[in-house]
N, C-alpha and C positions, 0 to 999 in steps of 0.2 A: 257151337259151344266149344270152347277150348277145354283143355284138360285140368280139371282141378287135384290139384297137387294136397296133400291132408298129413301132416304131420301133431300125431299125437299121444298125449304123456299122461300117463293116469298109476296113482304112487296109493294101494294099502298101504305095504309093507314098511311103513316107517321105523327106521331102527329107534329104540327107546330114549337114543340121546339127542335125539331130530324133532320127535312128536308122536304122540299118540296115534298107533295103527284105526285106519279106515277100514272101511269093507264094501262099499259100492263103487269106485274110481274103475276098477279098473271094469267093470259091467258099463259103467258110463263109456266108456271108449270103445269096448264091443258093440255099443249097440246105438255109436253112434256112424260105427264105419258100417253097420248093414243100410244104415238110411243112406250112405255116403252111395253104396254102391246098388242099391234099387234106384237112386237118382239119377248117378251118371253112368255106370258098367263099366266100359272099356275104357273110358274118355278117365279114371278114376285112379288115381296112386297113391296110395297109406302106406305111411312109413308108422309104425305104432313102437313106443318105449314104455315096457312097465313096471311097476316096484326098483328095483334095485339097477334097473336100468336108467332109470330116468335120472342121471345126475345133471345137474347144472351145467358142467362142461357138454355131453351128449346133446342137451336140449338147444342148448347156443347155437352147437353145431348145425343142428337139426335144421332151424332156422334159417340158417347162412348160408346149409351147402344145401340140402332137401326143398325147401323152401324158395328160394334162390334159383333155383334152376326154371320156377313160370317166369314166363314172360308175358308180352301182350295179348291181353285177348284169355286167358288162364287165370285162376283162381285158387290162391295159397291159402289154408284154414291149417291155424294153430289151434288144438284143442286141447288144455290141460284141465284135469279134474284130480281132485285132492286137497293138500291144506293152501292154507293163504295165512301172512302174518303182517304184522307192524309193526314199527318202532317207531319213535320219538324223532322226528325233520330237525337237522342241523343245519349251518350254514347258508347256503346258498338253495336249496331244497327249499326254505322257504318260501323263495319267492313265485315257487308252484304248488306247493301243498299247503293252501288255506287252511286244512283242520289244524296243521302244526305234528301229520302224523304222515308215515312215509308207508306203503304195500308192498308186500312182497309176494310173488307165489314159492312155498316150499317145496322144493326137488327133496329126492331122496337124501342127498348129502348138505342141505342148505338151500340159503333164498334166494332167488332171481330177481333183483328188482323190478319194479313196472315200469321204469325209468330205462333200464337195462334194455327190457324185452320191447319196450316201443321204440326202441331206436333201432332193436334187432329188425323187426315186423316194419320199421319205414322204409328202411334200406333193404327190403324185396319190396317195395311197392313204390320207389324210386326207377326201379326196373318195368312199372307197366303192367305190373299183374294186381287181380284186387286183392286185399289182404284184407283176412278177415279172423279176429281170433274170439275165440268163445272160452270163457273161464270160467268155471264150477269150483268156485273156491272162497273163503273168506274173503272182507273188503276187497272184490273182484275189480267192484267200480269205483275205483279208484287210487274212525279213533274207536278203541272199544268202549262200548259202554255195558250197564249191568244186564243180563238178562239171564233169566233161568231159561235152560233149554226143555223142550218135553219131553217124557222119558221113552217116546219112541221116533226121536230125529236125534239125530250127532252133528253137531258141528265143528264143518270143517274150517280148525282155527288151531297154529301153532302157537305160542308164544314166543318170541324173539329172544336166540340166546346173545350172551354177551360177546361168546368169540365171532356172531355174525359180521362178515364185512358191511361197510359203506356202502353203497350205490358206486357204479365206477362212471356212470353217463347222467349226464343231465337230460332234458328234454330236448326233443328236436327243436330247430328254432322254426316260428313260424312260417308259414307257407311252404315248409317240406311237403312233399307226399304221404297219407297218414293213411292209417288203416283203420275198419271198421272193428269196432270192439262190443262184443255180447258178451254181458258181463251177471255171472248170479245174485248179485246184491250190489247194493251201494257200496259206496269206498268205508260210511259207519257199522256196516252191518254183517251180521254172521250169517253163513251160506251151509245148511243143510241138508242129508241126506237118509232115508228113512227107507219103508219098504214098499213098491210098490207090485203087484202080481206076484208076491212072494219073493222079488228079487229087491239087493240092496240097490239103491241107483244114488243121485244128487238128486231134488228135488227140483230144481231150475232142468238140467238135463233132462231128466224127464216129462218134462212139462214142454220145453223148448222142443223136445222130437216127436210129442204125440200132437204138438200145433202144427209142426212142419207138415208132417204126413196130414191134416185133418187138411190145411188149406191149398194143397197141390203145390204143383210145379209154377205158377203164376204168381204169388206172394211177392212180396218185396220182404227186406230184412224188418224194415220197420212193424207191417202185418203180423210176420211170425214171431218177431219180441212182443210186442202186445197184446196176443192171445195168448204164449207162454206167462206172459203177466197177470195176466185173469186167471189164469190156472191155477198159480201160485194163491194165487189173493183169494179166491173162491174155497180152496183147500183149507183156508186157514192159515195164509205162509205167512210166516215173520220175515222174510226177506223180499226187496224188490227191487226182481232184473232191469237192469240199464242199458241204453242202445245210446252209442257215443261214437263220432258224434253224430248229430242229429240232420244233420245236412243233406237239403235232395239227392246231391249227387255220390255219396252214398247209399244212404239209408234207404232211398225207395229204390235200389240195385235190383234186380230179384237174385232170391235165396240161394242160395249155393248154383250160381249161372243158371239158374232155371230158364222156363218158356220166356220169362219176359211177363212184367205185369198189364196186366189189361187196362187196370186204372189206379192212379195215384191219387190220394187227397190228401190234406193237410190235417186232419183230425183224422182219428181213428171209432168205430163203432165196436164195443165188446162188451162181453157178460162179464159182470165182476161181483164181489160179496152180493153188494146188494141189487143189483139186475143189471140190466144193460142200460151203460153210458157210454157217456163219447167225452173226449181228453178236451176236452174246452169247456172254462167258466170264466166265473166273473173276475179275474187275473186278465183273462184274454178281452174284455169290454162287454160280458154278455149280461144282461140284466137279470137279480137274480129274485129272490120274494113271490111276493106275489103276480109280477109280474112272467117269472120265468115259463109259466106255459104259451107262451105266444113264440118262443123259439123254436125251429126243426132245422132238422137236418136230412138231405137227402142224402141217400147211395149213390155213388158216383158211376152213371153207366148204366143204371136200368129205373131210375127213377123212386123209387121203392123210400118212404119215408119213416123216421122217427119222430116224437115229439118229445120236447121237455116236459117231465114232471118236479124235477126240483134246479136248481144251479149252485154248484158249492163252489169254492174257490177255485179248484182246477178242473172241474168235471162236470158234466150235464147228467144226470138222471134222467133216463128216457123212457118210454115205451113205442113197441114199433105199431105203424097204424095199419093194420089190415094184412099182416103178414107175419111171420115167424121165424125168424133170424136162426142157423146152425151155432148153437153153444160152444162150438170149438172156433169160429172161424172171427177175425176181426177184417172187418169192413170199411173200407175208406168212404168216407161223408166229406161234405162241404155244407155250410147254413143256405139253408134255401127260404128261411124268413128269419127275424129277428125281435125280442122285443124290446126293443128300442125306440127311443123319437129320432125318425131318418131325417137326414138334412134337406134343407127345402132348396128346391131351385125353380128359379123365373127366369125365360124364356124372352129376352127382350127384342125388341126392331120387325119388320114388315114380315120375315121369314117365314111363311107358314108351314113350309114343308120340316125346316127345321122344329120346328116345334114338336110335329108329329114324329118326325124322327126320335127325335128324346123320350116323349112321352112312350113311343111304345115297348120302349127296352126296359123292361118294368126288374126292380131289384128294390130289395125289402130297405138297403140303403138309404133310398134316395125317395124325394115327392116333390112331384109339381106343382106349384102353387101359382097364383094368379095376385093375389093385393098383400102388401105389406104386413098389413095383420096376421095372415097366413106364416110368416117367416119362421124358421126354428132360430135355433142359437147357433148352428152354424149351418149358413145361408151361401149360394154361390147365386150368382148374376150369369146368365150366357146370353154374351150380345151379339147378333153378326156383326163383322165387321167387312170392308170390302175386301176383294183381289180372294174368295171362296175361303174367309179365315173367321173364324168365333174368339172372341175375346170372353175368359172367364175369370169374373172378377167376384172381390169381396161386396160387402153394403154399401164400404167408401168408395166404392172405385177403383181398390189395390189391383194389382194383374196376379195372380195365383200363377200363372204359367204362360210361358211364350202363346201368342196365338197359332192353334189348334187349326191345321189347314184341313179341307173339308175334299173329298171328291176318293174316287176310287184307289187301292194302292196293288201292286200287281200280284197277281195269283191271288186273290182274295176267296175269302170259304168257301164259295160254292162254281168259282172259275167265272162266272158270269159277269163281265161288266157292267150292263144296266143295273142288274140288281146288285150287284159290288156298292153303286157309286150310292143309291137309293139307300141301302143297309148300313153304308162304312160312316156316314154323316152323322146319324146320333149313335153309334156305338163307340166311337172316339169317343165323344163327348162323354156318355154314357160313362167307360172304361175310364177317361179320364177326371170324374168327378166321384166315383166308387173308390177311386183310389186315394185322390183326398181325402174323403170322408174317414176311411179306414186308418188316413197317416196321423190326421188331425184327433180321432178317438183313442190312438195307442197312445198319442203325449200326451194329451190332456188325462188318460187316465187315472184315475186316482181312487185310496182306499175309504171306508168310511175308518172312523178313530179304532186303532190299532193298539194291542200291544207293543206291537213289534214299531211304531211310528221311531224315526229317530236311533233306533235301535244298530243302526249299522252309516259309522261316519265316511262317507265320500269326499278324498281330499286330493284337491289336483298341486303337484308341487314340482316345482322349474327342475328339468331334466340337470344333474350336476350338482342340488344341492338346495336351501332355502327352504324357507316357510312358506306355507302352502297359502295359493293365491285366495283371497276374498272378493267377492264380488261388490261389483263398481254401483255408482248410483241407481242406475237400473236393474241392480239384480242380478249382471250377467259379470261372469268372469272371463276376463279381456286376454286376451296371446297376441303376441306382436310378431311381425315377421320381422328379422335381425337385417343387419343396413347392408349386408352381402346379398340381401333374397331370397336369403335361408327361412323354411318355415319353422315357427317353435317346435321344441320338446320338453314334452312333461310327462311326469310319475302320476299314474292316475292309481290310488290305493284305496281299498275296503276294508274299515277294521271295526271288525263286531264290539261291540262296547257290552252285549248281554253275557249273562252266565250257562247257553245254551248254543249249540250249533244253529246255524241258518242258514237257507237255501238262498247265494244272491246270483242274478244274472243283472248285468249293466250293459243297455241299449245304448247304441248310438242314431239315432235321430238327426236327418243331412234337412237341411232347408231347401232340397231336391228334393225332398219328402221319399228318402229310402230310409230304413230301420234294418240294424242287423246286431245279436246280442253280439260282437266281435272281439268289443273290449273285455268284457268276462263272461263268458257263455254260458254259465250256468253250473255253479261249485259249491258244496256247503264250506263256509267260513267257521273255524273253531273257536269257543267261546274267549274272548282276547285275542283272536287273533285278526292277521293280516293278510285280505286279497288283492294279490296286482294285476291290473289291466295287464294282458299280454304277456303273463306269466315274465312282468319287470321287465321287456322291454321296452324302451323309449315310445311314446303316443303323440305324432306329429300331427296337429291341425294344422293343415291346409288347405286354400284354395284348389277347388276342382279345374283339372286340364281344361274344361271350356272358360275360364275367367282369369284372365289375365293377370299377372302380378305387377300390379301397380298401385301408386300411391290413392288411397281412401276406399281401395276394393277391401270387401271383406265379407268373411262368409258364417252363419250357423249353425250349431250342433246343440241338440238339447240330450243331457246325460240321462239316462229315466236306470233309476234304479229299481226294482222289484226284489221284494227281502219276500220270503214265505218262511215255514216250518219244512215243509216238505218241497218233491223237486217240481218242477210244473213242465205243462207239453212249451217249448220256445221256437217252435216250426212258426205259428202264428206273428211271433215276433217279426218275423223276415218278409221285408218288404223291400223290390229293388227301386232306384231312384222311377219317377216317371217318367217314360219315354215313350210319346204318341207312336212309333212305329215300333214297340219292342210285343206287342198283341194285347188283346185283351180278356176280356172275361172268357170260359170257356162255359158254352150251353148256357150265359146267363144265369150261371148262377153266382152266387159271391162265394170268393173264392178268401180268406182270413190270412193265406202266407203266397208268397213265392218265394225263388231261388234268391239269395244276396246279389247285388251288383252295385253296380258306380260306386260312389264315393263311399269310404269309412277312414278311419282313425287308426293310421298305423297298418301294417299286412292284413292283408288280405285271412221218456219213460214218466212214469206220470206216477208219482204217488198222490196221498194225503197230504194238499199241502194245508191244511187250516188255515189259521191266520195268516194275514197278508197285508204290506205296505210297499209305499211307493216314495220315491223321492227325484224330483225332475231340477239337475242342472243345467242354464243356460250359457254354454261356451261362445263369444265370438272371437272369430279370430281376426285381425285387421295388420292390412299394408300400412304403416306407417306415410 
């Protein structure tokens, strides 16, 4: 483990013409440097700034020179606990802050923008070290609205004076180096802090370092934000902590360099208000009504099961069967059944071993059928074909995918050739029709009638200027590539038409069947307002490196927008394109996300969401 580096800022004493004084900040920072240094000891460096130390200039610096000095293999955590504020997005701000509202955290002498301090926090993590900042502060993650607060929490929340500067940095541009951000509330929400064991703390901070310590040294950051989040929610908390962004190669990190996680899952298992759930519903394709008891989910790594008792929009309502989950700890799951109608597949030509092969790699996905009748609505065909290849085709005869070559590949799971080459024949197959299934159920999916239906207009418009393209006779709107071989660019925009904020994330969907939210990852839009793909940089469809640029080639992308109330888990969303040698299923079980890869569109926490709507555009783009 490298040395983790901890620079951190926690501000009572606000002078009168700043903000109303605190009284738990600066306990937040004591006691979070004791977890700092019962974790790492010597390997361990805090540099701490408190009340009237903490100015804006000091904190920059903090950053740039304290911060700055890990390198690879090392781990920078910014910790600031205290106010948080907002003002009103001007200019060019908007085309990253959807609400139409800009954050700040207040230092003693003024604001830091978020804009500011992420550019500070990239550029030490351009250097190689992780960067990791935790904020205990109003809209941490990332507009006010009314709330009375109770009369035993304070919120930590300045109001914005007028002589406050502008933001002086815009956002990094995409595919910088970014840091991980634990944040006490959403970017809408007030963050805070009350008493607990007689001392004042933040109520996220607390919650976040009695998870840390409950689930050891083995956690990932993603674990120990979702049990800090059950904390909150079970308490009664008006705020909820955000983990951003959500990406494996982040978020499943373990927790301040820890041991190293044991196991990763794409769902998470925790006790929240109302019992233990796991962060996937019927958002994510799960069935929910009367059907939803036929769903589970195992523990990743010892077997150990949950089942559905209800399915809400973002979340499963469980109970665990034959065991007793620790109340503090959040558990990585994967679906180990489903209830769902799984897609059918027939097994066509002389092959018998193939057959057997398929059939025995069982996943709640998929069923073997034998006559026509048997068919679902989406059907796959596996025929041998010669030279040791399976063609897997639609009902017409379409091809789904290159042919699937059959026979052992090297170092296979258990080292053994014979049994390699016996096992590897239907688990390709197997891996490669799970994963269909999974590409085909995320586009297709769809809400029953919505409020929110229509609620949020998707408009794609020619990079440079023009009204926004309409789709051609078939429904699809068309991108041409220009007479040089240039691929198009367009403005892809979200603008909320409701008189309420809404949660949007916009998938992109490759006809290599990967999915990745990339174009808007998932941001509440304010009511009127406006979200850009890519925070308004330019969104190039093109042809993927393996397909040639020439004349009548052309490729597609289906836009899937998902609008909720609240934010939803969008790990599931992530699927990379399909590639017979990139592995497959792990222990057979269905696995709902993996990491992003191949193709997309331009570079490279879970609340309440109630209601929920979808809206699926069909882009192609064509060589003239």
């Amino acid at each position: 483990m490298g040395t983790i580096y901890a620079f951190m800022a926690g501000v009572n004493a606000y002078p009168p013409h700043i903000a109303t004084p605190l009284s738990g900040c600066v306990n937040d920072v004591g006691a979070a440097r004791e977890l700092l240094e019962e974790r790492g000891g010597d390997s361990v460096e805090v540099r701490t700034v408190l009340d009237g130390a903490a100015t804006v200039s000091v904190v920059e610096d903090g950053i740039r020179t304290f911060l700055g000095s890990a390198g690879a293999g090392d781990t920078a955590l910014f910790w600031f606990s205290g106010h948080g504020s907002e003002r009103v997005a001007t200019g060019a701000e908007l085309l990253v802050e959807a609400t139409g509202l800009s954050q700040a955290l207040v230092c003693v002498d003024g604001p830091l923008s978020d804009k500011r301090l992420g550019v500070l926090l990239d550029e030490v993590a351009r250097r190689g070290a992780q960067v990791v900042a935790v904020l205990d502060c109003c809209y941490s993650g990332g507009a006010t609205r009314e709330d009375r607060i109770p009369a035993d929490l304070t919120a930590r929340w300045a109001p914005p004076r007028p002589e406050w500067p502008a933001p002086r940095d815009a956002a990094p541009a995409p595919g910088t180096a970014r840091h991980l951000l634990l944040a006490a509330s959403r970017l809408d929400q007030l963050s805070y802090e009350g008493w607990f064991d007689g001392r004042r703390h933040g109520v996220f901070t607390h919650a976040l370092l009695d998870a840390a310590r409950t689930a050891g040294p083995d956690a990932t950051y993603r674990q120990v934000l979702a049990a800090a989040d059950a904390r909150v929610r079970r308490s009664g908390g008006r705020q909820q902590p955000v983990l951003f962004p959500e990406t494996a190669e982040t978020a499943d990190l373990p927790f301040l360099a820890g041991a190293g996680a044991t196991a990763v899952g794409d769902h998470l298992l925790r006790c929240g208000p109302e019992g233990w759930e796991v962060d996937c519903g019927t958002v994510h394709g799960l069935r929910g009504g009367a059907d939803a008891g036929g769903t589970e989910f195992g523990v990743i790594g010892d077997g150990r099961v949950v089942r559905a008792r209800a399915v809400r929009a973002d979340r499963s309502l469980v109970e665990p069967v034959d065991w007793t989950p620790d109340l503090g700890r959040a558990y990585p799951v994967s679906p180990t059944a489903l209830a769902a109608p799984p897609a059918t597949v027939s097994v066509e030509g002389a092959d018998a071993r193939l057959r057997a092969a398929v059939t025995s790699y069982a996943t709640p996905l998929l069923q073997v059928v034998d006559s026509p009748e048997d068919f679902g609505d989406l059907h796959f065909r596996v025929v041998a074909a010669g030279g040791g290849t399976v063609e897997v085709l639609g009902r017409d005869g379409t091809r789904f995918v290159d042919p699937l070559r059959l026979g052992a590949r090297p170092a296979d799971r258990d080292g053994s050739p014979a049994a390699a080459t016996a096992s590897y024949d239907g688990r390709v197959v197997v891996d490669c029709l799970a994963h269909l299934t999974r590409w085909h159920r995320l586009r297709d999916l769809g809400s029953r009638p919505s409020l929110l239906d229509n609620q949020v207009r998707v408009e794609i418009v020619p990079w440079g200027g023009g009204g926004a393209l309409v789709p051609d006779g078939r429904g699809e709107i068309v991108c041409a590539y220009g007479p040089d071989g240039e691929p198009p660019s367009v403005s892809v925009r979200l603008t909320n038409r409701s008189q309420r904020p809404l949660w949007c994330v916009l998938l992109d969907l490759t006809d290599s069947y990967a999915s990745d939210p990339v174009l808007f990852p998932g941001h509440f839009i304010g009511p009127g307002r406006t979200g850009h793909a890519l925070d308004g940089e330019p969104v190039r469809p093109a042809l993927p490196e393996s397909r040639a640029v020439r004349s009548g080639a052309e490729v597609r992308d289906w836009l899937k927008l998902i609008v909720a109330e609240g934010e939803l888990n969008t790990v599931p969303f992530r699927m990379r394109a399909w590639n017979q040698w990139a592995g497959g299923m792990d222990e057979d079980v269905l696995r709902f996300g993996a990491p992003s890869g191949g193709r997309d569109l331009g570079p490279a926490g879970q609340g309440a969401a109630g209601r929920w709507a979808t809206q699926t555009i069909t882009l192609r783009t064509v060589v003239p």
